[in-house]
C-alpha positions as CSV (number, residue, x, y, z in Angstrom):
1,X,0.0,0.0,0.0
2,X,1.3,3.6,-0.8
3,X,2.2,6.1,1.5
4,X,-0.1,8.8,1.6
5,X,-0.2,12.5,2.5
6,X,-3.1,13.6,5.1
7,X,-4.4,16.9,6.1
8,X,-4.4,16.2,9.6
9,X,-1.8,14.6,12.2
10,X,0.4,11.8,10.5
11,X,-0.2,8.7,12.4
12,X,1.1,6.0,10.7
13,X,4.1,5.3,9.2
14,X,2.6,5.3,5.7
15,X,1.3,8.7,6.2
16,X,3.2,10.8,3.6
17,X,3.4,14.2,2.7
18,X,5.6,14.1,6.0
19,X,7.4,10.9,4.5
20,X,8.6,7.6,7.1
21,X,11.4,9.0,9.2
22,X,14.9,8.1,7.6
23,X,18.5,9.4,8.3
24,X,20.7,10.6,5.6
25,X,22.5,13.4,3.5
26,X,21.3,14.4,-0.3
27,X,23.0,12.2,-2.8
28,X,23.6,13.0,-6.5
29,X,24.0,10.8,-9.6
30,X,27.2,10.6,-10.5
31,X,28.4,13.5,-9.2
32,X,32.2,11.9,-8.7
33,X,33.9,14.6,-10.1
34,X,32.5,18.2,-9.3
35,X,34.4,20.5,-7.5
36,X,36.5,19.7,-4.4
37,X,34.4,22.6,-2.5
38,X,31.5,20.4,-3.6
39,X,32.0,17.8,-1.0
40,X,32.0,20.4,1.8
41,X,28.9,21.9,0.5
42,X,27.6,18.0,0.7
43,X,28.2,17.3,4.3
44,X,26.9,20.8,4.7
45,X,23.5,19.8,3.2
46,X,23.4,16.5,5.3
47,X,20.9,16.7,8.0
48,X,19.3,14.2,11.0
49,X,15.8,13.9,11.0
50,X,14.1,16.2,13.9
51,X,10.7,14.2,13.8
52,X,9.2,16.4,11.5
53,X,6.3,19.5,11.4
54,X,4.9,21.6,-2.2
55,X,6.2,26.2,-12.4
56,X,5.7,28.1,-11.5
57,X,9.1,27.9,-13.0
58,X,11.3,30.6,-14.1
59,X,11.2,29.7,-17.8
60,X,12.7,32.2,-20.2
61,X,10.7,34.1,-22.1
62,X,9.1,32.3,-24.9
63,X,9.9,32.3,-28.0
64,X,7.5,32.4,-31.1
65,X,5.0,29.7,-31.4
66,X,6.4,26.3,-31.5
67,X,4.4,22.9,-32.1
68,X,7.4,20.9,-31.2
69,X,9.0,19.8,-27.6
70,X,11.4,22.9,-26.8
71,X,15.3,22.2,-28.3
72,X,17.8,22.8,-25.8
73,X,20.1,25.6,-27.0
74,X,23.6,26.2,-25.8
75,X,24.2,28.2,-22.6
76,X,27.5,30.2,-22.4
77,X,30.1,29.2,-19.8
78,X,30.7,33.0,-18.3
79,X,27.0,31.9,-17.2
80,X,28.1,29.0,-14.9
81,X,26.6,29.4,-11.5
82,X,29.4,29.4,-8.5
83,X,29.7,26.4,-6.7
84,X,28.3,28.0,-3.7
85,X,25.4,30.4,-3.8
86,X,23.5,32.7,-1.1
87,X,20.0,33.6,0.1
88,X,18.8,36.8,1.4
89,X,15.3,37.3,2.7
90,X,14.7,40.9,1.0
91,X,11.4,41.6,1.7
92,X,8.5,40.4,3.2
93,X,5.8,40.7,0.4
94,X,2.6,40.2,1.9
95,X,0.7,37.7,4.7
96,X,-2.2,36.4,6.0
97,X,-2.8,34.0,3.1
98,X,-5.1,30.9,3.5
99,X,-3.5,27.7,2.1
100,X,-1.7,29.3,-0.7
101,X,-0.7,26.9,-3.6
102,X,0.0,28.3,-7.0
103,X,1.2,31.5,-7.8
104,X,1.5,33.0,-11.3
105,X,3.2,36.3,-12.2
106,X,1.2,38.8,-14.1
107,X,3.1,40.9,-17.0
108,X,4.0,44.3,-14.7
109,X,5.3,42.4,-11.5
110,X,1.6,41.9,-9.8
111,X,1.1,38.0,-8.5
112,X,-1.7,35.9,-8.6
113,X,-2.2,33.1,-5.8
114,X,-5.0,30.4,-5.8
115,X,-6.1,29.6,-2.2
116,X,-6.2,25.5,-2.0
117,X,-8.8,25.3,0.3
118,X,-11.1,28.1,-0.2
119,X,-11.0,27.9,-4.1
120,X,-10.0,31.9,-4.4
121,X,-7.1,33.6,-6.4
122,X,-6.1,36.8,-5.1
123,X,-4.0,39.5,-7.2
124,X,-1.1,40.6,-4.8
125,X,0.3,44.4,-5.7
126,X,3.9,43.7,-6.5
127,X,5.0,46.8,-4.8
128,X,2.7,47.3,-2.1
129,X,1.5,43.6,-0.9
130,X,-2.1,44.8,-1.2
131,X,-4.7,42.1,-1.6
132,X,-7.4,41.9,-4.2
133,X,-9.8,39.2,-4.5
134,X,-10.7,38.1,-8.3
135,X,-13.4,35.7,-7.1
136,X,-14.0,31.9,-6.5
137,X,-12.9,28.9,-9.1
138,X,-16.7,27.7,-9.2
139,X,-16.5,23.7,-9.1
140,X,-13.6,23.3,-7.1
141,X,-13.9,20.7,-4.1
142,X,-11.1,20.9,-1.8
143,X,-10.3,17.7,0.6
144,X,-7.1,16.2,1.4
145,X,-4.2,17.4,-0.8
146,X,-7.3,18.8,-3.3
147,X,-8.6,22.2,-4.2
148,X,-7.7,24.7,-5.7
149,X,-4.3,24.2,-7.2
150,X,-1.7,25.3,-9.7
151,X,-1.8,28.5,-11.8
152,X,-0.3,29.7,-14.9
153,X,-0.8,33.1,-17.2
154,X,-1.3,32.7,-20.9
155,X,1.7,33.8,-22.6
156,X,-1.2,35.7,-24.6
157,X,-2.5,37.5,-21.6
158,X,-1.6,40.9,-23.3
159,X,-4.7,39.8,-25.1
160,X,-6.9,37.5,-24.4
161,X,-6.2,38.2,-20.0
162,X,-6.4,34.2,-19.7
163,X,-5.4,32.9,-16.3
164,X,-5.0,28.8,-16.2
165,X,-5.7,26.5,-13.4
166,X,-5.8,22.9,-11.9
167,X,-8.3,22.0,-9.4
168,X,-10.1,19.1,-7.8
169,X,-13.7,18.4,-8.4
170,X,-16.6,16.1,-7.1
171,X,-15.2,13.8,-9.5
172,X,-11.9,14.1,-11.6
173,X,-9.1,16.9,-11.4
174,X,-8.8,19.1,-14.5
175,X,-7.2,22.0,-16.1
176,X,-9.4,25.1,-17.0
177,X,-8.9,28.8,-17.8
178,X,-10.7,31.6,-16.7
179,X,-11.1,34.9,-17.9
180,X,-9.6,38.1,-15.6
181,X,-12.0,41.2,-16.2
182,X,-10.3,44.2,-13.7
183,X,-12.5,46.5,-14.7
184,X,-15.7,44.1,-12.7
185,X,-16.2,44.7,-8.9
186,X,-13.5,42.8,-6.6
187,X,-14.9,39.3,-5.6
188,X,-16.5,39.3,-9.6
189,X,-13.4,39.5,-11.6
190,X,-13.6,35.9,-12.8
191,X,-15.5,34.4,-15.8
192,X,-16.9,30.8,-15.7
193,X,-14.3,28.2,-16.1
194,X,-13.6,26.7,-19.1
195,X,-12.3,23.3,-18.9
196,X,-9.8,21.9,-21.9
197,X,-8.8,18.9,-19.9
198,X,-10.3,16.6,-17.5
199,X,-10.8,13.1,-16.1
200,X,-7.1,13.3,-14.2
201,X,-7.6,11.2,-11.9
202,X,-8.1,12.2,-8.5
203,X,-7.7,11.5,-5.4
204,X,-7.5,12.2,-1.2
205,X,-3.7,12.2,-1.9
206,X,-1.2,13.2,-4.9
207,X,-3.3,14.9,-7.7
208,X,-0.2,16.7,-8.3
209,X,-1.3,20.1,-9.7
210,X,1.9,21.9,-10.8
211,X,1.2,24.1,-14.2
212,X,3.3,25.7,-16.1
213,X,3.9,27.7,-20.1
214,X,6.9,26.1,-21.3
215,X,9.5,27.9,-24.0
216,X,7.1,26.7,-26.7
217,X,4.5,28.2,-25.4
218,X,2.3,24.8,-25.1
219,X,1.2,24.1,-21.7
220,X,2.5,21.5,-19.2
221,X,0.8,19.9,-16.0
222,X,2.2,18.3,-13.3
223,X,-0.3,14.9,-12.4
224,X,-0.2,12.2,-9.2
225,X,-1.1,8.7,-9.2
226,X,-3.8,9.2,-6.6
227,X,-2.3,6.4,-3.7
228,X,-3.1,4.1,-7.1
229,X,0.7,3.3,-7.8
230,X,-0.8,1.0,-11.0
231,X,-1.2,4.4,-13.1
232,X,1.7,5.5,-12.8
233,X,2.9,2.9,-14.7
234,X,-0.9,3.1,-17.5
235,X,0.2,4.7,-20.1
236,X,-3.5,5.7,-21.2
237,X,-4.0,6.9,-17.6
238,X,-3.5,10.8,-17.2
239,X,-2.2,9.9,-13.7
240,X,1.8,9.9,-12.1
241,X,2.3,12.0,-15.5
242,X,4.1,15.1,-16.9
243,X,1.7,16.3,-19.8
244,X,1.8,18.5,-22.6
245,X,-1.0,20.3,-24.0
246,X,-1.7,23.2,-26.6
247,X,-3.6,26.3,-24.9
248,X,-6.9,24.7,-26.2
249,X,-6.0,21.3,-24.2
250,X,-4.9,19.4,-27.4
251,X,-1.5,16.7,-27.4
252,X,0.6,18.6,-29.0
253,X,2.9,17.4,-32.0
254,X,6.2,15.8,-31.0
255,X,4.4,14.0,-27.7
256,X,5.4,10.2,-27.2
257,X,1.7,9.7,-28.6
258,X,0.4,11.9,-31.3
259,X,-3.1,11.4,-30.1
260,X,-2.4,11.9,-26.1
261,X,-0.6,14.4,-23.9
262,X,0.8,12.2,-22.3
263,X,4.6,13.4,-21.9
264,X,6.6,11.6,-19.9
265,X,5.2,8.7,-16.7
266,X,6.0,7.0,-14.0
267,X,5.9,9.5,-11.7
268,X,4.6,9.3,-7.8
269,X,3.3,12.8,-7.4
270,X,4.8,15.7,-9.8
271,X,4.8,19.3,-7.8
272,X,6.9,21.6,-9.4
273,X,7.9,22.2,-13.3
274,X,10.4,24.8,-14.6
275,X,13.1,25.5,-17.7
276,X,16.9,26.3,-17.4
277,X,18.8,28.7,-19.6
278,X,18.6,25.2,-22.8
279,X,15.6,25.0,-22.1
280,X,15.5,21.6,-20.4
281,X,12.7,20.6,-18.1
282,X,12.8,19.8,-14.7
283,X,10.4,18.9,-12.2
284,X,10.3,17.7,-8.6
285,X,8.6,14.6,-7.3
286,X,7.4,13.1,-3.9
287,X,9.1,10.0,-3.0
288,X,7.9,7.4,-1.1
289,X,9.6,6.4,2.3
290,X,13.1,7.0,0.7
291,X,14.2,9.0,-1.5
292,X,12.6,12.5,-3.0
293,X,13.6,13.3,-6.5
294,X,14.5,16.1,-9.2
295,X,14.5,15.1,-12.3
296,X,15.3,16.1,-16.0
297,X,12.5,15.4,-18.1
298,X,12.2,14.2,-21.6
299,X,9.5,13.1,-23.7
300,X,8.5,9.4,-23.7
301,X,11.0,8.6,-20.9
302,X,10.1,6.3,-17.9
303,X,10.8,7.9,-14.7
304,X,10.5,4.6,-12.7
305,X,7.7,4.7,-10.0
306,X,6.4,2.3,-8.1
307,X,9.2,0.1,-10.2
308,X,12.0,2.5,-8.9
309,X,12.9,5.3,-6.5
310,X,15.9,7.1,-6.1
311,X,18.9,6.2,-8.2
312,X,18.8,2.4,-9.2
313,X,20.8,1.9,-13.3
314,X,17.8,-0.4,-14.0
315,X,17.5,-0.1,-17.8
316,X,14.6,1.6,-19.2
317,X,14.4,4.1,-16.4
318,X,15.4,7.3,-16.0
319,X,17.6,8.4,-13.2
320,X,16.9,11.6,-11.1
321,X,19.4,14.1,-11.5
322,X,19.5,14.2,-7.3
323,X,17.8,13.0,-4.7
324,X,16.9,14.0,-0.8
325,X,16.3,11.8,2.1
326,X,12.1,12.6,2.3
327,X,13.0,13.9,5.8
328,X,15.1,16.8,4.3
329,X,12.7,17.8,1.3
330,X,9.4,16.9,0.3
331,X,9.9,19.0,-2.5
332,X,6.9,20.8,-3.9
333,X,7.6,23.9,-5.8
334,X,10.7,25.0,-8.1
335,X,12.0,27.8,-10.2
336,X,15.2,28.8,-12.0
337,X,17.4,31.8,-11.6
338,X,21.1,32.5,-12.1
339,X,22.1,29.3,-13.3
340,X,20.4,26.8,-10.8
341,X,16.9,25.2,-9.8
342,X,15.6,26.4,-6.2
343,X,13.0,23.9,-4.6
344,X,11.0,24.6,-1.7
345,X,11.2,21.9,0.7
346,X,7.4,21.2,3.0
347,X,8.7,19.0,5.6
348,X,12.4,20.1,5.0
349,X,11.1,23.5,5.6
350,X,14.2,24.7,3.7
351,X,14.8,26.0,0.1
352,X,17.3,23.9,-2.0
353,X,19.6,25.5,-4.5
354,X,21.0,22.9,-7.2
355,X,23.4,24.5,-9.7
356,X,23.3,23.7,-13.2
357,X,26.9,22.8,-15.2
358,X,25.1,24.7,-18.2
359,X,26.3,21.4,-20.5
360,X,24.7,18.9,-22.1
361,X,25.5,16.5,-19.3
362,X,22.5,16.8,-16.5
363,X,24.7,16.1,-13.5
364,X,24.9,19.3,-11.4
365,X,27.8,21.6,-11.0
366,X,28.2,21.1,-7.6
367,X,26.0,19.3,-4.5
368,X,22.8,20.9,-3.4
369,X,22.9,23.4,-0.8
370,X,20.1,23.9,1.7
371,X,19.0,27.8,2.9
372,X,15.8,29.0,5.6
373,X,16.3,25.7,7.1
374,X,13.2,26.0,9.5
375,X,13.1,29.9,9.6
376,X,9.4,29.7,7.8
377,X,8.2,26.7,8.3
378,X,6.9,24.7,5.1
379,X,7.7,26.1,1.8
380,X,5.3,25.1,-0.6
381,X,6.1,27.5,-4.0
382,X,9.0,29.3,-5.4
383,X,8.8,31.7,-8.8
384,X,11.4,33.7,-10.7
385,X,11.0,37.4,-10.1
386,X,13.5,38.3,-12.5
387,X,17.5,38.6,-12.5
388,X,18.5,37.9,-8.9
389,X,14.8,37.7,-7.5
390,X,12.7,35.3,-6.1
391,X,9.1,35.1,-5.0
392,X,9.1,32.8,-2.3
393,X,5.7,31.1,-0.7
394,X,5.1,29.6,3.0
395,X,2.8,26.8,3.8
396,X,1.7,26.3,7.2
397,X,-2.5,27.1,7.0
398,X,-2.7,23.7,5.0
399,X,-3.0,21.7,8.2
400,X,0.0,19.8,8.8
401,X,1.9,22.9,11.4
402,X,0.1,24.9,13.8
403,X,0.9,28.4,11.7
404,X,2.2,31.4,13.4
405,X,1.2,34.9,13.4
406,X,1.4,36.4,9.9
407,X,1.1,33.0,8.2
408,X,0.8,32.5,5.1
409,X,3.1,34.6,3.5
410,X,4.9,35.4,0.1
411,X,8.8,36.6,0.7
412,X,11.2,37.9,-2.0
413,X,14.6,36.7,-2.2
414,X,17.6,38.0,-3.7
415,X,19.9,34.8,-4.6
416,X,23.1,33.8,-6.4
């Protein structure tokens, strides 16, 4: 039987966003001849277990329409990250959310945030922190790790002012967009959804919900396997899978399966999606009582689960790129910015920084390093804010940490 996630006290030792207690440092594949420094910055990201309390990704700017998979393009070496990177907390945006989830940067440096639990998205002044409520995702049923989930702008929004989201319903999860109208009263901003995917299955534990515009401007979603570790391994099942979608909801050309959007399986519970400088994807993944994963993603690859977890060689699946004991991550959220990925840990309650070689070999630069270890509690998303900047969002009204005064909040980081 799966371990689960639950919305209340972890009792068991299957209980799982909060993972089986295990002892260990992050490991990475292959990673035999980085740096010497990166072996300090190793033991430095080690950590005991203390018993325990997820694209947005920073994709580059897309290009012009594209109906094939994103090529990865070269990425100068004067860009290299440094082997060891810094944090600094810049700014405390805003607080007071409610279960925040996904968060989607609007063009001009305002955020949008969905509210898991009471189905709202908010606009959040850039500048100011200020609060405005569009309105509530009609439909939405939030129970266990459902609700309200990921959000993502049209790269159209100039336009069309198309916000995208993946929620939970009575019956299935899905993937609809919504119309923003500012000029309508606050609360009344929001038009009926319009759904261009369903029947993801769904269920009290991993429905994933990550979405994200990719380079090629064709939309990707982030999917769980529901405690049903059979799907993941279904191809015609739309659960444990990355999938790839036009704007209207179509499979896209250059999928595994012309006729599905199906983009890559075998994946537990997918929670975070973003694109490096070559425009590679990555995306971070719930383990099970072992091992937490990031991993590079290509189309039509097997990414192991329930067959694998963590690192194993077993011919025809694909390796993560690194892995956490579950006690140090479970990762939900990551972006990228100056040359490495940065995942927010939940039960880690710390933000990871991986830094990229910038090559056309996946293995990292140099080991993970680990920053805010416990200074904010669960971190469920992280976005690029351009440059230096990150947005930064806490976790700790979703039921699993008694929250503290001015919880939730969103914090921008300056980083390197």
């Amino acid at each position: 039987m799966p371990a689960v996630e639950r919305t209340g006290p972890v009792h068991t030792p299957a209980a799982r966003e909060e993972h089986t207690v295990h002892h260990g440092c992050t490991r990475l594949r292959g990673v035999a001849a980085v740096l010497a420094s990166a072996s300090l910055l190793l033991s430095a990201a080690c950590a005991t277990d203390d018993g325990g309390s997820a694209g947005t990704g920073g994709s580059p700017t897309p290009p012009a329409s594209s109906a094939s998979a994103p090529a990865a393009s070269p990425s100068p070496s004067a860009d290299l990250p440094p082997a060891k990177g810094s944090v600094e907390v810049v700014s405390t945006l805003t607080e007071d959310l409610d279960s925040p989830w996904g968060l989607a940067p609007l063009p001009g440096g305002d955020l949008l945030v969905a509210s898991r639990d009471e189905a709202t998205i908010t606009r959040i002044d850039g500048t100011s922190g200020e609060k405005t409520e569009l309105g509530t995702v009609p439909g939405v049923s939030p129970a266990g790790e459902g609700g309200l989930l990921g959000l993502a702008v049209a790269p159209t929004y100039g336009a069309d002012h198309l916000v995208y989201a993946y929620f939970t319903t009575e019956s299935d999860n899905r993937v609809a967009r919504l119309q923003y109208d500012e000029s309508k009263p606050a609360g009344q901003q929001l038009g009926a959804p319009d759904t261009i995917l369903r029947g993801i299955p769904k269920g009290s534990v991993h429905n994933g919900g990550r979405i994200a515009f990719g380079p090629d401007r064709m939309l990707y979603a982030g999917t769980g396997e529901t405690g049903d570790t059979g799907l993941a391994q279904d191809e015609k099942s739309l659960a444990g899978k990355i999938l790839r979608m036009t704007p209207d909801g179509e499979p896209v050309h250059g999928n595994p399966s012309a006729d599905s959007v199906v983009y890559s399986w075998g994946h537990r519970n997918v929670q975070g999606l973003a694109w490096d400088a070559r425009k590679r994807l990555w995306a971070s993944e719930f383990g099970q009582d072992t091992w937490d994963e990031l991993n590079l993603i290509e189309p039509g690859k097997n990414y192991g689960w329930p067959e694998v977890e963590g690192e194993k060689g077993e011919p025809g699946y694909e390796d993560p790129v690194a892995v956490w004991k579950t006690s140090e991550a479970s990762p939900s959220g990551i972006a990228y910015a100056k040359g490495s990925i940065w995942m927010a840990g939940l039960r880690g309650e710390r933000l990871w920084r991986i830094p990229l070689s910038g090559s056309a070999d996946k293995e990292p630069l140099a080991a993970p390093q680990a920053f805010l270890e416990g200074t904010y509690g669960r971190l469920r998303t992280v976005a690029a804010a351009g440059g230096d900047r990150l947005w930064l969002v806490t976790s700790n009204t979703d039921g699993r940490r008694a929250p503290k005064s001015g919880d939730d909040r969103i914090l921008l980081l300056k980083v390197r």
